[in-house]
Biopython code that builds the backbone (N, CA, C, O; Angstrom):
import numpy as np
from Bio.PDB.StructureBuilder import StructureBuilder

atoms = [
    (1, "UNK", "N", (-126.296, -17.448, -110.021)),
    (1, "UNK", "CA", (-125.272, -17.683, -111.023)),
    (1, "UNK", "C", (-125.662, -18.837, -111.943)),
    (1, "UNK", "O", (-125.423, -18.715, -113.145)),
    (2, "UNK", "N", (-126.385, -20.218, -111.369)),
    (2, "UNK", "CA", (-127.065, -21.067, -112.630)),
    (2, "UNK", "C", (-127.505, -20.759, -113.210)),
    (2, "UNK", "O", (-127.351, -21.169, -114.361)),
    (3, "UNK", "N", (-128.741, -19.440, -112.806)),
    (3, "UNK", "CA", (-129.457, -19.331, -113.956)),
    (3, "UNK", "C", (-128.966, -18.423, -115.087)),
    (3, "UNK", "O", (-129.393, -18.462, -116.241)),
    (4, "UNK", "N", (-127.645, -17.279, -114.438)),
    (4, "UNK", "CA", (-127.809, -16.558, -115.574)),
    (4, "UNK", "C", (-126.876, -17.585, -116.337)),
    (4, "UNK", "O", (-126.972, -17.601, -117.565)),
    (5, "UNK", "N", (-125.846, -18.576, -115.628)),
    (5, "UNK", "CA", (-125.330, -19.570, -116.895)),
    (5, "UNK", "C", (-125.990, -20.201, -117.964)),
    (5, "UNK", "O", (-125.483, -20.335, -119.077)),
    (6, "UNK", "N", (-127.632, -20.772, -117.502)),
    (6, "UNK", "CA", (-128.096, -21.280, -118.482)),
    (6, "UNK", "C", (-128.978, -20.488, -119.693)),
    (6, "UNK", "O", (-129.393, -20.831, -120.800)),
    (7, "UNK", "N", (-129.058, -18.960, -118.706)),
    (7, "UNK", "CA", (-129.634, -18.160, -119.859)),
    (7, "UNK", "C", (-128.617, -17.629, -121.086)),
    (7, "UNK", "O", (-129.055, -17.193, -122.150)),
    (8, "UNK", "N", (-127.465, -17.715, -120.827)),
    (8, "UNK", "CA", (-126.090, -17.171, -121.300)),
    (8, "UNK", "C", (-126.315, -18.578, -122.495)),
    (8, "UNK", "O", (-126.484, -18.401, -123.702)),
    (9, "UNK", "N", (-126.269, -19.846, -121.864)),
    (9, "UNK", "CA", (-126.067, -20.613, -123.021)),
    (9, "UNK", "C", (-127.428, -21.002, -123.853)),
    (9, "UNK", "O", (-127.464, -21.595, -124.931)),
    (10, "UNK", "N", (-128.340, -20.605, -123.221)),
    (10, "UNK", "CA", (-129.788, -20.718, -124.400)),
    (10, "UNK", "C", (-129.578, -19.449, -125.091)),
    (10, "UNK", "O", (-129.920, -19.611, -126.263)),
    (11, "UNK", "N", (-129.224, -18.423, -124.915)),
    (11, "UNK", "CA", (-129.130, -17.419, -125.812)),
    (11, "UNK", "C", (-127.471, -17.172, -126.902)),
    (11, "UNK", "O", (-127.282, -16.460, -127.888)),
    (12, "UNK", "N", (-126.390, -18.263, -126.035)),
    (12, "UNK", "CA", (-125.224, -18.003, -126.853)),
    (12, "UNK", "C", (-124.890, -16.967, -126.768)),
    (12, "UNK", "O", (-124.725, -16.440, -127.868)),
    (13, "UNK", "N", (-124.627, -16.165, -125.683)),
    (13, "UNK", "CA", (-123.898, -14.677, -125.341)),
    (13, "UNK", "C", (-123.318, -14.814, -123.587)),
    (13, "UNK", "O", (-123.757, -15.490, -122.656)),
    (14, "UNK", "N", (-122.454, -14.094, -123.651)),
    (14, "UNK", "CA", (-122.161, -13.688, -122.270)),
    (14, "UNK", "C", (-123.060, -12.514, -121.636)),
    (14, "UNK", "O", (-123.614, -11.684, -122.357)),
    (15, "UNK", "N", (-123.170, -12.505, -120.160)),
    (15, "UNK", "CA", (-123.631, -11.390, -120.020)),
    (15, "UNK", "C", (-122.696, -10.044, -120.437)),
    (15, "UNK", "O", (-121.466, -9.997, -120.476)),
    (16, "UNK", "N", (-123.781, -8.826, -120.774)),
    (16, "UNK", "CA", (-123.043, -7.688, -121.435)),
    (16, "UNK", "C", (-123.090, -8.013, -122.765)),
    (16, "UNK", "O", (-122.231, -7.384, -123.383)),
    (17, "UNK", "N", (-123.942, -8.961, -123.668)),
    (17, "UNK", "CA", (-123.702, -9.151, -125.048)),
    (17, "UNK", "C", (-125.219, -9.180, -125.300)),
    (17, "UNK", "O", (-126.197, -9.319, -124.565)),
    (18, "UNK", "N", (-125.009, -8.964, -126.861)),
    (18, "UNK", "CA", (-126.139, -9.447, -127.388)),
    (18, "UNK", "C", (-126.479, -10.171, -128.740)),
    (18, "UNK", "O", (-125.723, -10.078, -129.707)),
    (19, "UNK", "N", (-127.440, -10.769, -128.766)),
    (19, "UNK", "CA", (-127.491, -11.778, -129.952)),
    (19, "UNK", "C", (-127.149, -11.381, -130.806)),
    (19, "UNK", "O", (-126.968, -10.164, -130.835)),
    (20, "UNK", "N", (-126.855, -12.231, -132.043)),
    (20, "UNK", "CA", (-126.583, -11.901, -133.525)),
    (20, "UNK", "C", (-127.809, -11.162, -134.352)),
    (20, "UNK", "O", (-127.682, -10.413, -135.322)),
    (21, "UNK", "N", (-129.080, -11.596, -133.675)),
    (21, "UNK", "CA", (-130.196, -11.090, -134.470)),
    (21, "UNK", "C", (-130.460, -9.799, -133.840)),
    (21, "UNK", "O", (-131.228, -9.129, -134.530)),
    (22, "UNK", "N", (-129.998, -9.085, -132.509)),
    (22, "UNK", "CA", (-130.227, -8.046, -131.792)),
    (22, "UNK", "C", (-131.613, -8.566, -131.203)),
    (22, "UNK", "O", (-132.161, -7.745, -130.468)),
    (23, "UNK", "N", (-132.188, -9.600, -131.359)),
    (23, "UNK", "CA", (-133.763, -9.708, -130.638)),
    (23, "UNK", "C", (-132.690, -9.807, -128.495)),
    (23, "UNK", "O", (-133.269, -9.093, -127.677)),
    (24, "UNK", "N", (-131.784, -10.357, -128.083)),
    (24, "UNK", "CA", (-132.116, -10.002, -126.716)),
    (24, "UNK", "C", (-130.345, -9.170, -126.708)),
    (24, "UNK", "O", (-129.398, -8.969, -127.469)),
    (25, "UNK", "N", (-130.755, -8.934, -125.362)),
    (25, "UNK", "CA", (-129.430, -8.148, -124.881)),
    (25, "UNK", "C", (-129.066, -9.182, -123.351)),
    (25, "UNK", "O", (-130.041, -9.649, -122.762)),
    (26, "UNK", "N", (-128.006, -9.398, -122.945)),
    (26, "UNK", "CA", (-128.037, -10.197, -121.870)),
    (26, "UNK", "C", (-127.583, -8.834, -120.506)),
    (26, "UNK", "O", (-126.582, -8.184, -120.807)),
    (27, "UNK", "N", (-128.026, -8.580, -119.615)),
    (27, "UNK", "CA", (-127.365, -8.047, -118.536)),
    (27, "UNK", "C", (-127.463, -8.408, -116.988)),
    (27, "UNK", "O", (-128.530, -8.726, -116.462)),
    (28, "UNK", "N", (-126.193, -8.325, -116.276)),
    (28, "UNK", "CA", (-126.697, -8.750, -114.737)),
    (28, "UNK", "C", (-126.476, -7.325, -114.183)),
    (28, "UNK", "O", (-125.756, -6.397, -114.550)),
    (29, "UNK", "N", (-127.648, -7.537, -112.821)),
    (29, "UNK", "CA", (-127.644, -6.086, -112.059)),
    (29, "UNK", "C", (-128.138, -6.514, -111.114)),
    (29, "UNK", "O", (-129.129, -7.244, -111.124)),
    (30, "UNK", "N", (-127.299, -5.987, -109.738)),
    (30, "UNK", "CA", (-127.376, -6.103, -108.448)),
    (30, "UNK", "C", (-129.183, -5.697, -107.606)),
    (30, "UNK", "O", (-129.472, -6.002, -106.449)),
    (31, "UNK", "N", (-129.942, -5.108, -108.412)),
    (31, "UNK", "CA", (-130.966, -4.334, -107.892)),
    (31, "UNK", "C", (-132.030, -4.280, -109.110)),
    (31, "UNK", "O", (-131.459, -4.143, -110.192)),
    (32, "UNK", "N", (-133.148, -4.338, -109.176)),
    (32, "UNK", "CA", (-134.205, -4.078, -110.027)),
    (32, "UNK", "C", (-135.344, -3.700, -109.352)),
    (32, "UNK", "O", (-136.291, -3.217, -109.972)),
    (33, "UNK", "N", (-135.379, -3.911, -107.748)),
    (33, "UNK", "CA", (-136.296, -3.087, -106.802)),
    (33, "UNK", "C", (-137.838, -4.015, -106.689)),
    (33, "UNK", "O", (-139.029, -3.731, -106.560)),
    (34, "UNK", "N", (-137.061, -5.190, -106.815)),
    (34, "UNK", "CA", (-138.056, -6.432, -106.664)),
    (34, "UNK", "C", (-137.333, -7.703, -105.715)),
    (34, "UNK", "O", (-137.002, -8.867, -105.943)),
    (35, "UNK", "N", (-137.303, -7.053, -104.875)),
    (35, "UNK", "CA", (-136.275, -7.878, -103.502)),
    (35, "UNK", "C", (-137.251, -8.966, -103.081)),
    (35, "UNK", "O", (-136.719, -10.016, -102.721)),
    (36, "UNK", "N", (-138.758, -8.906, -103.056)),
    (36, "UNK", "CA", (-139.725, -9.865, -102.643)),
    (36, "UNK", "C", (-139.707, -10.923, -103.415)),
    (36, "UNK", "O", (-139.927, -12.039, -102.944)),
    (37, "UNK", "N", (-139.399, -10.691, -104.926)),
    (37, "UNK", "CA", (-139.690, -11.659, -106.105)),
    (37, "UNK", "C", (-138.252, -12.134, -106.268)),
    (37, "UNK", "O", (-138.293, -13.061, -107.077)),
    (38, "UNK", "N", (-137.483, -12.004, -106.023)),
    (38, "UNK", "CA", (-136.285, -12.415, -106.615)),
    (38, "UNK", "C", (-135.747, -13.968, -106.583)),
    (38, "UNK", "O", (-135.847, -14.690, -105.591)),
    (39, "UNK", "N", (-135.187, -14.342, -107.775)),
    (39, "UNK", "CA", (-134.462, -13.785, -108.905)),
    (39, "UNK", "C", (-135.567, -13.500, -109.439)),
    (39, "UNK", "O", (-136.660, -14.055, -109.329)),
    (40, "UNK", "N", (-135.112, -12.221, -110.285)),
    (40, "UNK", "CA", (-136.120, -12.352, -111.121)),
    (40, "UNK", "C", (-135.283, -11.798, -113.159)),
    (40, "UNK", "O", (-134.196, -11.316, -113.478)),
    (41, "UNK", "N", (-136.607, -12.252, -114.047)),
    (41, "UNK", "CA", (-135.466, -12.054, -115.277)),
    (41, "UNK", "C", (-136.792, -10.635, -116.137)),
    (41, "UNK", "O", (-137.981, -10.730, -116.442)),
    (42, "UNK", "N", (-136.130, -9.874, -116.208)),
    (42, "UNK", "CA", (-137.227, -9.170, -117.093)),
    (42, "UNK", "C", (-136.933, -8.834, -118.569)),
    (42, "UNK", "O", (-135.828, -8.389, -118.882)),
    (43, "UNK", "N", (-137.694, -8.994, -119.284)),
    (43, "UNK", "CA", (-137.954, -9.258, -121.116)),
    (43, "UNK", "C", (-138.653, -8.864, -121.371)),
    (43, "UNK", "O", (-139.726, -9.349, -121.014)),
    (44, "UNK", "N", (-138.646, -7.457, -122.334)),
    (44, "UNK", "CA", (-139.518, -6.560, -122.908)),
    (44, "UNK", "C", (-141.005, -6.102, -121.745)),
    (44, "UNK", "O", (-142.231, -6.216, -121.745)),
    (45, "UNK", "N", (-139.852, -5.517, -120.813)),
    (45, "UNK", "CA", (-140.396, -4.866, -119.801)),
    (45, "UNK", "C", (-141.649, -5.571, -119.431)),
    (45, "UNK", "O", (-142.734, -4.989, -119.438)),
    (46, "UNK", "N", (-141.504, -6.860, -119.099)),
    (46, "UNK", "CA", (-141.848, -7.679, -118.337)),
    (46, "UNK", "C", (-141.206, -8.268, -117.164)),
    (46, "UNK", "O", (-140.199, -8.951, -117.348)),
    (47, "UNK", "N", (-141.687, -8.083, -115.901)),
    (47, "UNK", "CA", (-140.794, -8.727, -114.645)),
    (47, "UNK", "C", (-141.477, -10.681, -114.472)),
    (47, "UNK", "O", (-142.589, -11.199, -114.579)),
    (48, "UNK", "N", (-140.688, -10.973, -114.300)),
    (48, "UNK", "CA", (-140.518, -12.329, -114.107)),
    (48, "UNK", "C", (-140.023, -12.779, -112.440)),
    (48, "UNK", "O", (-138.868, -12.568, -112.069)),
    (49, "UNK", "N", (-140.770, -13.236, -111.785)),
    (49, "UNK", "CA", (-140.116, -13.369, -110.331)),
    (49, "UNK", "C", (-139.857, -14.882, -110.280)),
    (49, "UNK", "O", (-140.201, -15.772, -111.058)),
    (50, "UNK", "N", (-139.012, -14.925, -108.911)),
    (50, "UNK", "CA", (-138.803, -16.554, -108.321)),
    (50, "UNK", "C", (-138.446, -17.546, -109.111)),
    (50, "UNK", "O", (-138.675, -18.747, -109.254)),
    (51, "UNK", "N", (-137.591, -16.395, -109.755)),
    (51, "UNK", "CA", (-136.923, -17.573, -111.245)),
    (51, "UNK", "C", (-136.513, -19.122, -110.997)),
    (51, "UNK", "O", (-136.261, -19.400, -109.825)),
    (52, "UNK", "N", (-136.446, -19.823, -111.639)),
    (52, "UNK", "CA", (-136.179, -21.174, -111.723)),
    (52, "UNK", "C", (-135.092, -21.450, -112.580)),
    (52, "UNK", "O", (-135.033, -20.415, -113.244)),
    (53, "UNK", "N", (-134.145, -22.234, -113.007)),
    (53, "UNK", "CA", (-133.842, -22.631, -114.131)),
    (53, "UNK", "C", (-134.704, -23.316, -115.380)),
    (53, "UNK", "O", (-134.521, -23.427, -116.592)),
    (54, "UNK", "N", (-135.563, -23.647, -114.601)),
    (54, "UNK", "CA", (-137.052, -24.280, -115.835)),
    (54, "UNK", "C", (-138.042, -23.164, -116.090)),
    (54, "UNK", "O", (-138.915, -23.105, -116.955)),
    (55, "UNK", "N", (-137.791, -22.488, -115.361)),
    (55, "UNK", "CA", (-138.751, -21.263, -115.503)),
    (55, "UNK", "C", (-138.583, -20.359, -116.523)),
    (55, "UNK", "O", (-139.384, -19.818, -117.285)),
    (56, "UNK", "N", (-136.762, -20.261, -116.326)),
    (56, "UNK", "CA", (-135.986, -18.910, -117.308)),
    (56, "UNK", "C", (-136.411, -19.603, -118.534)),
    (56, "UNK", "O", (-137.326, -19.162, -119.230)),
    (57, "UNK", "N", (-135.729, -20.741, -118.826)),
    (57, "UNK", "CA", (-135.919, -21.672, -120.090)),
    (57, "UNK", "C", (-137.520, -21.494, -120.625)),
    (57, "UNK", "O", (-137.781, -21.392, -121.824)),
    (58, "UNK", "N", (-138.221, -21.479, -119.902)),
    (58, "UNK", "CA", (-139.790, -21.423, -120.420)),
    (58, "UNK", "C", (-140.296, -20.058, -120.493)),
    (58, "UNK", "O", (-141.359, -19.781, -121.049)),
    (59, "UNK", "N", (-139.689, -19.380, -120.045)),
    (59, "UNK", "CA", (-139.938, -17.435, -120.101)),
    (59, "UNK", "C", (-138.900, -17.197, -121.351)),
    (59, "UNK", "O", (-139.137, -16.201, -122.034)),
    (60, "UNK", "N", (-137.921, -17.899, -121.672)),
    (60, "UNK", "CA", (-136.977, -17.052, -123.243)),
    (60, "UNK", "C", (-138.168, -18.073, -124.430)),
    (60, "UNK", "O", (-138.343, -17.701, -125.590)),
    (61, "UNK", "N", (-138.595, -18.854, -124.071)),
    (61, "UNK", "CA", (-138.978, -19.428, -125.567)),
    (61, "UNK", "C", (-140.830, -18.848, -125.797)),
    (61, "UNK", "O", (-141.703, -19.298, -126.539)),
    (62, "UNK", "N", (-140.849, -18.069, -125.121)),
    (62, "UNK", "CA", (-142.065, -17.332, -125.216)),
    (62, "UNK", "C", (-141.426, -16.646, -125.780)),
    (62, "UNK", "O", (-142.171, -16.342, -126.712)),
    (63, "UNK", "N", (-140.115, -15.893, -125.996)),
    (63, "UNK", "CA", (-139.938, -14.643, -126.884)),
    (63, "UNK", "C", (-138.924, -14.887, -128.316)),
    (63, "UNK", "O", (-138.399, -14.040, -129.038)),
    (64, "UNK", "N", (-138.881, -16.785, -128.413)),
    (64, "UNK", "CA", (-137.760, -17.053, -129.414)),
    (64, "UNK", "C", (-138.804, -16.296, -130.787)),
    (64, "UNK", "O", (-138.364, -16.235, -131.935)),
]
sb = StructureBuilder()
sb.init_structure("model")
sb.init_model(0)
sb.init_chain("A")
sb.init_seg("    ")
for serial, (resi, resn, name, xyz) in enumerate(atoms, 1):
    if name == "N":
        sb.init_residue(resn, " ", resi, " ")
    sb.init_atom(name, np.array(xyz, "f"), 0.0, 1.0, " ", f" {name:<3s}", serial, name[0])
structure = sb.get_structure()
């Protein structure tokens, strides 16, 4: 739940929304079939494992 809070407020959307520019979409989901890696955040069908809160932050500004 931190992280998707802080991804919610680096992107300025709730989950279920998406930016003003349409560049992200925010969503949460119980399953992505990466139970070893988890959390994990995936962005333009890229998987991201063992999320961090410094991690998410440094995985969205690779795609600002």
């Amino acid at each position: 739940m931190r992280i998707l809070g802080e991804v919610e407020r680096e992107l300025g959307i709730q989950s279920g929304g998406t930016t003003k520019d349409y560049k992200f979409s925010l969503e949460r989901v119980a399953c992505v079939g990466c139970c070893a890696l988890a959390p994990v955040m995936i962005v333009d069908n890229n998987v991201y494992g063992k999320m961090t809160l410094a991690k998410a932050k440094k995985t969205l500004a690779k795609y600002y």
